[in-house]
MMTF fields as JSON, N, C-alpha, C and O atoms, coordinates in Angstrom:
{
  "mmtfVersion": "1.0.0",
  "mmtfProducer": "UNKNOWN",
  "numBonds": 479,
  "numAtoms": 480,
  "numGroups": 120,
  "numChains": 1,
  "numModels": 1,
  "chainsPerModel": [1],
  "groupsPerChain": [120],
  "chainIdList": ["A"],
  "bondAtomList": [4, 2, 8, 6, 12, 10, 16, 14, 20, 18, 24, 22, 28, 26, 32, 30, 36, 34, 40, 38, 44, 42, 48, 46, 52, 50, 56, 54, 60, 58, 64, 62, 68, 66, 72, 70, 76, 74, 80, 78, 84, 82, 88, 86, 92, 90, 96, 94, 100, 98, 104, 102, 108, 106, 112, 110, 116, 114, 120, 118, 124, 122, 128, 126, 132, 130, 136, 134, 140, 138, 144, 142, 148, 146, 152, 150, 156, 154, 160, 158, 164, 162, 168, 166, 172, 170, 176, 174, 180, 178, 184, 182, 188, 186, 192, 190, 196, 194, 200, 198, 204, 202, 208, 206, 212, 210, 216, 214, 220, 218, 224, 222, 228, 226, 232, 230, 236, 234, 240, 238, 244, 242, 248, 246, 252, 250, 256, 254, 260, 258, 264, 262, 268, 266, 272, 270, 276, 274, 280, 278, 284, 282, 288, 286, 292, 290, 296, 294, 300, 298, 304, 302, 308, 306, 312, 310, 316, 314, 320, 318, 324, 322, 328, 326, 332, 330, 336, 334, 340, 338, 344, 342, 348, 346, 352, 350, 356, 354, 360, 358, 364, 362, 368, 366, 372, 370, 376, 374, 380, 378, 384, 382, 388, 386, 392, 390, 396, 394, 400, 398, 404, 402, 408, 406, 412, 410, 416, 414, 420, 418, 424, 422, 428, 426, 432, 430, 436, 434, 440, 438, 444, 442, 448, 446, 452, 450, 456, 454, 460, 458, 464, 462, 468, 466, 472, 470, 476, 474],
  "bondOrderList": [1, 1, 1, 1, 1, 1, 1, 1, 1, 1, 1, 1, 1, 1, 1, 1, 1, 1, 1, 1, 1, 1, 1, 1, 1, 1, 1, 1, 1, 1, 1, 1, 1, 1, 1, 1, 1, 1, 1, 1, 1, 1, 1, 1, 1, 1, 1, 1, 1, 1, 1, 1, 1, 1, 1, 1, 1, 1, 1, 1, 1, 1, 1, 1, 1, 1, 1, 1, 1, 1, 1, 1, 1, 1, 1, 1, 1, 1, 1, 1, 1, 1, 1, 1, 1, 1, 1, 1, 1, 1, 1, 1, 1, 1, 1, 1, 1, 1, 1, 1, 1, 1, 1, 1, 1, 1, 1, 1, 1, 1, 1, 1, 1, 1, 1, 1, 1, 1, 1],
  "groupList": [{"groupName": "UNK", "atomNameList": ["N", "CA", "C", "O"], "elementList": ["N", "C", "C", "O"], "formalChargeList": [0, 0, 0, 0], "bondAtomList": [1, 0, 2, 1, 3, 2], "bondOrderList": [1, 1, 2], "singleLetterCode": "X", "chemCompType": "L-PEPTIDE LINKING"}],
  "groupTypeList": [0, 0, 0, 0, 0, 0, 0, 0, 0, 0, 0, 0, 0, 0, 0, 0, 0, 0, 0, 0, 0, 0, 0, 0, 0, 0, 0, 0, 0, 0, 0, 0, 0, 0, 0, 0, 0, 0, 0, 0, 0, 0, 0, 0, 0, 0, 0, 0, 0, 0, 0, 0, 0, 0, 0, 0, 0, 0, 0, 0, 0, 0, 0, 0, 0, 0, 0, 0, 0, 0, 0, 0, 0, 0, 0, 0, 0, 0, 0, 0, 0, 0, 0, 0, 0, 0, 0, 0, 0, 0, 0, 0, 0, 0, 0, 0, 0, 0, 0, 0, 0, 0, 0, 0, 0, 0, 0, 0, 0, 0, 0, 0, 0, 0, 0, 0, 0, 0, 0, 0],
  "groupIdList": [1, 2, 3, 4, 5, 6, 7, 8, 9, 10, 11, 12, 13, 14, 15, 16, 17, 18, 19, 20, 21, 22, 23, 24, 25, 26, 27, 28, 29, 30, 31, 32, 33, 34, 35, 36, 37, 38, 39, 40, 41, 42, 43, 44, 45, 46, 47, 48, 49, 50, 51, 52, 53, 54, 55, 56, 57, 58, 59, 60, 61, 62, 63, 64, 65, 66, 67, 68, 69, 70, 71, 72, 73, 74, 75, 76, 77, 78, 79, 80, 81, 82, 83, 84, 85, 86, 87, 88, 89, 90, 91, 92, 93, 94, 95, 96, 97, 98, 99, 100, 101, 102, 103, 104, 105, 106, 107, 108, 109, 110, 111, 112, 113, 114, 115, 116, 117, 118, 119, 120],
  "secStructList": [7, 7, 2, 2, 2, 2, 2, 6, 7, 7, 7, 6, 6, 7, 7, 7, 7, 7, 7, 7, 7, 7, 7, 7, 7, 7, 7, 7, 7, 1, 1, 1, 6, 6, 7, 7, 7, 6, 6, 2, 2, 2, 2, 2, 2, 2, 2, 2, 2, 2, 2, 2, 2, 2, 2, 1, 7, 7, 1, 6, 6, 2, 2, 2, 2, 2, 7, 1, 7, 2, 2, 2, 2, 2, 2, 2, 2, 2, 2, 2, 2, 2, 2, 6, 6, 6, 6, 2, 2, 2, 2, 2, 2, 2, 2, 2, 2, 7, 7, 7, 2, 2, 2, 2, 1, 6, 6, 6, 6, 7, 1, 1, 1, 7, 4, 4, 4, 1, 7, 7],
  "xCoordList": [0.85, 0.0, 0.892, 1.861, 0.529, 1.39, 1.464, 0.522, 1.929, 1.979, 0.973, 0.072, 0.578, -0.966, -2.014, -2.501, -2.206, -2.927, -3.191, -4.246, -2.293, -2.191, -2.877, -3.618, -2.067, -2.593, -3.883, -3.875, -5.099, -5.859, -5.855, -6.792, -4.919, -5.039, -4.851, -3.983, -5.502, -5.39, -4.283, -3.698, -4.205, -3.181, -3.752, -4.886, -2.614, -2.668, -2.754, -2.728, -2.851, -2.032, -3.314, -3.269, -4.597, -5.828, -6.846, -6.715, -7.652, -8.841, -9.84, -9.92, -10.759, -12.512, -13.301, -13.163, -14.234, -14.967, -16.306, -16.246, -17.592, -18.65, -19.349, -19.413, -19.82, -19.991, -21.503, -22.356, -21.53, -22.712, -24.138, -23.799, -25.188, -26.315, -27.388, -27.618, -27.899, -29.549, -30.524, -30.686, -31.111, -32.301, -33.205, -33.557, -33.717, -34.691, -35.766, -36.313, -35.972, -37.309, -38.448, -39.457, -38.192, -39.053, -38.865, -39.731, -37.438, -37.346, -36.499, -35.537, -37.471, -37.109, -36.697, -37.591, -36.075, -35.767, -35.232, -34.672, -35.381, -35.211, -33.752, -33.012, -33.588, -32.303, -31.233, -30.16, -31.128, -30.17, -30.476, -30.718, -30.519, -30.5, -29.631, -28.625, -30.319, -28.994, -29.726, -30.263, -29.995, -30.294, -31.855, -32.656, -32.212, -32.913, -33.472, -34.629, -32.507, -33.153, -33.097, -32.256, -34.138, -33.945, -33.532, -33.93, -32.631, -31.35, -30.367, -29.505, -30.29, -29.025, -29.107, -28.077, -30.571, -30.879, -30.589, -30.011, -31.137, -30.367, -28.99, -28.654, -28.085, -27.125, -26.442, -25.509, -26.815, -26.052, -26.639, -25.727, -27.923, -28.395, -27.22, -26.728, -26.941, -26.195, -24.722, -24.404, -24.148, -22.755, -22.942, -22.106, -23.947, -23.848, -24.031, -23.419, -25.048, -24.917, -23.483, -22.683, -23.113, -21.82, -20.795, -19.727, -20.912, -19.692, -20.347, -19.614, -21.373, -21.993, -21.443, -21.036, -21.471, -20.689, -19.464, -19.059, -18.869, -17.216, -17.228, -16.381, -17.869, -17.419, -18.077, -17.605, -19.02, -19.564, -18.102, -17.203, -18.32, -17.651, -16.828, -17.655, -15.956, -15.655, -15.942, -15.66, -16.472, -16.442, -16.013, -16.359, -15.485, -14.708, -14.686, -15.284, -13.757, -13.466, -14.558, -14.271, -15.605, -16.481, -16.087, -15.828, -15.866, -15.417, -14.576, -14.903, -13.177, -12.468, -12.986, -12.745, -13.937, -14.14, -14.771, -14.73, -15.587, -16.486, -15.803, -16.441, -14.663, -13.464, -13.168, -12.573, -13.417, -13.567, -11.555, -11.157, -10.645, -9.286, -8.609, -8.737, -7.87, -7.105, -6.2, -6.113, -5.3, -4.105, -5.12, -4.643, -5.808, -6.764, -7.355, -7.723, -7.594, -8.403, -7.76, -8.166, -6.392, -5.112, -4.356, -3.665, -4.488, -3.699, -5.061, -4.859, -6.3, -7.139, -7.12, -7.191, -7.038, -7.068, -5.634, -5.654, -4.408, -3.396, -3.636, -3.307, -3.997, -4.475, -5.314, -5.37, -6.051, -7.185, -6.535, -6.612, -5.958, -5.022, -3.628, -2.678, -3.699, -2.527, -2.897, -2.133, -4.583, -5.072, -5.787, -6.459, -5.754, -6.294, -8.042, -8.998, -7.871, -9.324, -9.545, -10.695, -8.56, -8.914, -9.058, -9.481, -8.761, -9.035, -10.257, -10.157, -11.171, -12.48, -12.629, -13.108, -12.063, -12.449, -11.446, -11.897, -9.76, -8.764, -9.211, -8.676, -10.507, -10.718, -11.937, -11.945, -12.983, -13.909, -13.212, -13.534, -12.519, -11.473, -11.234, -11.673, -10.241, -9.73, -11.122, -11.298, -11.714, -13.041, -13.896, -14.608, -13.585, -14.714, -13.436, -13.646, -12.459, -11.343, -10.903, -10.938, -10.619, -10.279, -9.01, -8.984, -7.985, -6.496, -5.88, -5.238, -6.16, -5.894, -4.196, -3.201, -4.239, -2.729, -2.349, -1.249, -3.248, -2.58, -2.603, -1.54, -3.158, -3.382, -1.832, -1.309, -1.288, 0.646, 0.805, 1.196, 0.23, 0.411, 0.933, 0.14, 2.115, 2.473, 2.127, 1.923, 2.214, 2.165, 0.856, 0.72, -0.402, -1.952, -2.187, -3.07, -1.801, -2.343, -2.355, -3.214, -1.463, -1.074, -1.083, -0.453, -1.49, -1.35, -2.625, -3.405, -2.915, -4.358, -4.19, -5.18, -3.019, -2.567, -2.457, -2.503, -2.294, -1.754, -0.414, -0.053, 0.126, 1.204, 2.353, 3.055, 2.372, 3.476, 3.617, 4.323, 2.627, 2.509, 3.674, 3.849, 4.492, 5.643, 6.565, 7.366, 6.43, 7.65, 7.329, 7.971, 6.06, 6.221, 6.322, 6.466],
  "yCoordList": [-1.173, 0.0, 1.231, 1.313, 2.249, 3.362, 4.712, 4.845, 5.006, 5.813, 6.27, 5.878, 7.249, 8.677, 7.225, 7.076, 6.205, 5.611, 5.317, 5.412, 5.054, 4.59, 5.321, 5.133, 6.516, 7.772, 8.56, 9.712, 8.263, 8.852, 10.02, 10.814, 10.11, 11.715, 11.47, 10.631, 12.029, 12.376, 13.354, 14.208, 12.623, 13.381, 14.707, 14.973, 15.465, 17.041, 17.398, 18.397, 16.068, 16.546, 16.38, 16.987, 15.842, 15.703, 16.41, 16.299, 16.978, 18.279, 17.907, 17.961, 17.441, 16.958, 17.754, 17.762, 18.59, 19.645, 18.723, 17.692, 19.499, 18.918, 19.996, 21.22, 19.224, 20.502, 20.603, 19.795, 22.183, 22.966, 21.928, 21.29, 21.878, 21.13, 22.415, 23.149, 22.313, 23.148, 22.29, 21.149, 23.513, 23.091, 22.103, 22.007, 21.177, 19.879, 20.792, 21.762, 20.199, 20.205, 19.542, 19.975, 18.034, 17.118, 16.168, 15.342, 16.35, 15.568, 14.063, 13.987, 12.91, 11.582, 10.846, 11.129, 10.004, 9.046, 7.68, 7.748, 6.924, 5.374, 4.961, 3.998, 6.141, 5.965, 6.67, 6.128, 7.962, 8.567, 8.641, 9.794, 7.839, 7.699, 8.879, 9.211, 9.496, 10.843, 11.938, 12.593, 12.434, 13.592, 13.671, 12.767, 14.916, 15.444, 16.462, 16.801, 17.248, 18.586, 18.522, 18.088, 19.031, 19.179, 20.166, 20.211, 21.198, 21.949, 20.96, 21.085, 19.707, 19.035, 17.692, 17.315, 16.849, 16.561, 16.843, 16.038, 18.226, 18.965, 18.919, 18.394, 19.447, 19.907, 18.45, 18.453, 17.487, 15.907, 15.697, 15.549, 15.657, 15.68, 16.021, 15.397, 17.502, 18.444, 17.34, 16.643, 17.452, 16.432, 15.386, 15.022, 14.468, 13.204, 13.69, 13.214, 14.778, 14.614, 15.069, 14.16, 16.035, 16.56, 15.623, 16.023, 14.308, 13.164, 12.351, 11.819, 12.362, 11.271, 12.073, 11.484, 13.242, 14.15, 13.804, 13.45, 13.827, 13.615, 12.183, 11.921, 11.493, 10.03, 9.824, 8.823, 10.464, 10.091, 10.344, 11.169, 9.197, 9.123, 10.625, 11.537, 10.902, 12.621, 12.682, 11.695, 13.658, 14.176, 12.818, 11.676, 12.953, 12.129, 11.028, 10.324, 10.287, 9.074, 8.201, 7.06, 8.343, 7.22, 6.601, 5.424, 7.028, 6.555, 5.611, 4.424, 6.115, 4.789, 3.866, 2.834, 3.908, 2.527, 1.963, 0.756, 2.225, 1.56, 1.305, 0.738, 1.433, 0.828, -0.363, -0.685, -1.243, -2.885, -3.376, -4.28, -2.608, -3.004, -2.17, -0.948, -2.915, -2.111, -1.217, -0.13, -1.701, -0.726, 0.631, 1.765, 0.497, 1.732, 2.541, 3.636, 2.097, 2.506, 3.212, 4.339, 2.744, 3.346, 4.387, 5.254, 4.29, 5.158, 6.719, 7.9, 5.975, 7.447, 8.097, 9.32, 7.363, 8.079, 8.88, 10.065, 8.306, 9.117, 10.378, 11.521, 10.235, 12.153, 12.691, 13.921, 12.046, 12.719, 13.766, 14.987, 12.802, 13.163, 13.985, 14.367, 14.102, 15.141, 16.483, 17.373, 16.163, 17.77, 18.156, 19.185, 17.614, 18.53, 18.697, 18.497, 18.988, 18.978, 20.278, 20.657, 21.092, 22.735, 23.052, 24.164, 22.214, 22.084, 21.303, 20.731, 21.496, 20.943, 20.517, 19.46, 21.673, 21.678, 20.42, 19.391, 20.588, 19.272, 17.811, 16.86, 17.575, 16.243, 16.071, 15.1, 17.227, 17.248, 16.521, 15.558, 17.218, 16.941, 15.521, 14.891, 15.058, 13.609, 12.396, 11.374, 13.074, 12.023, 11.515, 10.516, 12.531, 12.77, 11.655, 10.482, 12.239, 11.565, 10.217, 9.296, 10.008, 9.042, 8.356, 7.321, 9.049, 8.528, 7.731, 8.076, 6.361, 4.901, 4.5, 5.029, 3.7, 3.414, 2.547, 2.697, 1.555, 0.445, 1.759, 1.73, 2.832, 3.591, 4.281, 4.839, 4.16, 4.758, 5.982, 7.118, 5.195, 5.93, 6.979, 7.709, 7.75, 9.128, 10.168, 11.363, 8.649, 9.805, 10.226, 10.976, 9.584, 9.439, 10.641, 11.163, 11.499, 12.45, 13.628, 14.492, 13.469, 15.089, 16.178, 16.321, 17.021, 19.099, 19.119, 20.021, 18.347, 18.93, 19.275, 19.684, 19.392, 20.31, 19.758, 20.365, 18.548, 17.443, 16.904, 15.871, 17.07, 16.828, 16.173, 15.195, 16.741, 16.388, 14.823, 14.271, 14.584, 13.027, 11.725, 10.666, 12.442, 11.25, 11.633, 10.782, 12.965, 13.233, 12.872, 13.204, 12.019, 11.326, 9.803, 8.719],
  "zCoordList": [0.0, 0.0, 0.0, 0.755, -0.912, -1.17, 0.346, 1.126, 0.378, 2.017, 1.77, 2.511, 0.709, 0.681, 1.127, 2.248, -0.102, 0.549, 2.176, 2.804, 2.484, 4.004, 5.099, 6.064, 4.267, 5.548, 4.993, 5.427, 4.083, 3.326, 2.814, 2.725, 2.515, 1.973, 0.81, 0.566, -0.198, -1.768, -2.006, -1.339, -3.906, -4.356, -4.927, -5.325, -4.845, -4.887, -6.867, -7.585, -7.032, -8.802, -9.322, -10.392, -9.17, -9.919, -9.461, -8.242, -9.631, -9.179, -9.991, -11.218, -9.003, -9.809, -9.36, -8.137, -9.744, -9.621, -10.219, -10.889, -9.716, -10.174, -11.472, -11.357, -12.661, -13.404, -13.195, -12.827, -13.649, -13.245, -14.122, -15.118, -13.797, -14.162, -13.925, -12.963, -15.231, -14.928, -14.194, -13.76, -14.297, -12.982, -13.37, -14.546, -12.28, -12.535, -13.145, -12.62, -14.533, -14.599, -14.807, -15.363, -14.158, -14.515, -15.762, -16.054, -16.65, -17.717, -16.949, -16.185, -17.64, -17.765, -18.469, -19.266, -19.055, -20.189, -19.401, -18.307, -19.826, -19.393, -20.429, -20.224, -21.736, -22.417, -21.927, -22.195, -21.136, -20.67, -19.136, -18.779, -18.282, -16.332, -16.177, -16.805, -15.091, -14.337, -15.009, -14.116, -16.154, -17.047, -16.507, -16.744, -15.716, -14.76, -15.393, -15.141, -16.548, -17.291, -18.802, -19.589, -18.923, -20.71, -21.446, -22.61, -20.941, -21.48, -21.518, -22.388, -20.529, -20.664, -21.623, -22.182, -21.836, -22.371, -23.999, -24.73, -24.442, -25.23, -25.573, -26.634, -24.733, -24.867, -25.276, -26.08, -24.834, -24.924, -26.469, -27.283, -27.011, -28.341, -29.38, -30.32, -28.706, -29.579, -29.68, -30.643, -28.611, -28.94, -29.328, -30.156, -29.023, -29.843, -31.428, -32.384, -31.471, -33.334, -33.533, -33.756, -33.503, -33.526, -33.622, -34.084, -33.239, -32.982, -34.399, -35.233, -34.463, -35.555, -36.852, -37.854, -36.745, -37.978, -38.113, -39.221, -37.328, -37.495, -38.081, -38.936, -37.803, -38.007, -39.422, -39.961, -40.185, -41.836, -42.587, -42.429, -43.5, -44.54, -45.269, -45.306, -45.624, -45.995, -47.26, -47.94, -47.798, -48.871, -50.249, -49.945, -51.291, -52.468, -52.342, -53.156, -50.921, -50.82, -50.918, -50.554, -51.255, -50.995, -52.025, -51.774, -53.541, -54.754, -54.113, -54.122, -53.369, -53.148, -52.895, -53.522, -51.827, -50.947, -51.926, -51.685, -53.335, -54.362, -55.208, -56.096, -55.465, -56.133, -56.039, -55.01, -56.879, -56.557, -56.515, -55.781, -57.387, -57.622, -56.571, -56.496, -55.753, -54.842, -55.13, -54.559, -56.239, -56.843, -57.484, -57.511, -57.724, -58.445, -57.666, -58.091, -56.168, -55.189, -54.683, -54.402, -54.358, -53.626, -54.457, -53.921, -55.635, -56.924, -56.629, -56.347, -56.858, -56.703, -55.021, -54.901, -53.967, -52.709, -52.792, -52.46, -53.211, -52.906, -54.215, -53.899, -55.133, -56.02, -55.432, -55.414, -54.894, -54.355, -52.871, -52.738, -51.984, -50.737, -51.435, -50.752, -52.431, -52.721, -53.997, -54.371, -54.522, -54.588, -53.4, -53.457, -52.529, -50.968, -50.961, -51.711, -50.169, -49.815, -50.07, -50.289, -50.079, -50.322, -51.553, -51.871, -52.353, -53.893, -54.87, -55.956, -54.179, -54.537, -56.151, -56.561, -57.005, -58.315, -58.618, -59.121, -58.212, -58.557, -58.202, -58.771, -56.961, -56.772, -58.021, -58.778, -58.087, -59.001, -60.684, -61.38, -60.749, -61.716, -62.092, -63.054, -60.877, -60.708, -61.032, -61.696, -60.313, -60.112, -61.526, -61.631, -62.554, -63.571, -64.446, -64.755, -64.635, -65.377, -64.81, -65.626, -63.951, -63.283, -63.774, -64.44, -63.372, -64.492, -63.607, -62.615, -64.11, -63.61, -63.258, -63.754, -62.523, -62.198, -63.29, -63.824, -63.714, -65.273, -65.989, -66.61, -66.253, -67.571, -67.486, -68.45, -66.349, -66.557, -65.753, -66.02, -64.313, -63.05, -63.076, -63.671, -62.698, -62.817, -63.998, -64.215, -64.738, -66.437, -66.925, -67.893, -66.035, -66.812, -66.257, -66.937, -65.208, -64.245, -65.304, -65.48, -65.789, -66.9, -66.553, -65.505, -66.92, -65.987, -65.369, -65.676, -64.63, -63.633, -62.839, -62.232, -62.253, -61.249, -60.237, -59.167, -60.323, -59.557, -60.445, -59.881, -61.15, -61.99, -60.859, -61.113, -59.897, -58.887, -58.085, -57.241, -58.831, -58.24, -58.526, -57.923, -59.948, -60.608, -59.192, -58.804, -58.412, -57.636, -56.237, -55.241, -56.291, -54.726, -55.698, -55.134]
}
């Protein structure tokens, strides 16, 4: 047994505070136990969607994952991951053309402004 243990005293290095809760107002659910108000009720709504956002599929890539050939799948995620996401029109681009890795990987890309791809 560690001495603090021994002698009960807590450590000085962790600080648990209780966070503030609105006022009861009579809200129940049998899916969330503890949740007493429906501002907080709410407010938990709000972060769970908020987390369900982060986690959908992004933008383009879905093409990859429907890409039945792996070398092709992997050839379009890395143009895609190297015109950026800030470049909407260059994935728009990629996507419509679709310049295949058998079709002569570095060389199929041509001036779309992804050209830099023979140099990774």
């Amino acid at each position: 047994m560690s001495r603090s243990a021994a002698s009960g005293r807590r450590s000085t290095g962790v600080r648990t505070r209780r966070l503030a809760r609105d006022v009861e107002d009579g809200y129940r659910s049998a899916l969330i136990p503890g949740v007493k108000a429906t501002a907080d009720a709410e407010r938990l709504a709000r972060a769970l969607a908020a987390a369900a956002a982060r986690l959908e599929f992004p933008g383009p890539y879905e093409a990859v994952a429907a890409e039945s050939d792996l070398e092709e799948a992997t050839w379009l995620a890395f143009l895609l991951a190297l015109a950026g996401p800030d470049d909407p029109g260059a994935q728009a681009a990629l996507l419509e053309t679709r310049p295949g890795w058998s079709a002569g990987g570095p060389d199929a890309v041509g001036s779309s402004g992804v050209g830099t791809a023979a140099s990774y």
